[in-house]
C-alpha positions, -999 to 999 in steps of 0.1 A, spaced: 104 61 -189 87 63 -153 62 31 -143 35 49 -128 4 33 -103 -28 48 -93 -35 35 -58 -67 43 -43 -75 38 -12 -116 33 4 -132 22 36 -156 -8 33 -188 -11 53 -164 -39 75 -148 -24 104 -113 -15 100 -112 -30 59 -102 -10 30 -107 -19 -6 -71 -9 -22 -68 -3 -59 -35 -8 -80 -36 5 -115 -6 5 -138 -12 34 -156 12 22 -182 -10 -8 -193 -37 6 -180 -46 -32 -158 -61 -30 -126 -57 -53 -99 -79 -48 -62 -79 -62 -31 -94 -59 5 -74 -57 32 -75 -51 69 -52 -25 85 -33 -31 112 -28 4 120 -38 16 152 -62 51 148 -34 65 171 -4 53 154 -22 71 119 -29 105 136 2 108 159 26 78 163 40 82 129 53 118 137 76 97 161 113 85 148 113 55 172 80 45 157 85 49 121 101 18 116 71 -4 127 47 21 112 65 16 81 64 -19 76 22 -22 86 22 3 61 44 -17 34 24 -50 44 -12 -34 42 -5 -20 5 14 -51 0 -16 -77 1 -14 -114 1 -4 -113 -35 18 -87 -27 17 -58 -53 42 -33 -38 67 -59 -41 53 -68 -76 57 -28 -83 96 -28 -67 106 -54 -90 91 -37 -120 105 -12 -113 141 -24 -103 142 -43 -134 134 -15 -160 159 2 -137 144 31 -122 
């Protein structure tokens, strides 16, 4: 059996914030968060097409879906633990 999330992601009316939504659609619990990307508009549009970039683009990207109570890594564990 696959763990699956609905993750949503909208601007605010702050500047560079987005409110980021986590639902397990298993248990159907939501959990939300604002966050502020540290993204760069070129590194969204171009940078990323880039191998020597990826790497840093990757972990902004990990850290802004991530959050301070950090929900990816919640999600990984899940996930590693019911062993898919």
């Amino acid at each position: 059996m696959s763990i699956i999330y609905n993750v949503t992601i909208d601007p605010t009316d702050t500047g560079n914030r987005f409110r980021i939504t986590w639902q397990n659609m298993e248990t159907n619990t939501v959990n939300f968060f604002d966050q502020e990307s540290e993204m760069t508009e070129e590194e969204t549009q171009r940078l990323w097409q880039w191998p020597q970039c990826q790497l840093s683009i990757g972990r902004k990207l990990f850290r802004f879906l991530d959050g301070d109570l950090h929900y990816f890594q919640q999600a990984l564990k899940r996930a590693n633990y019911m062993g898919y």
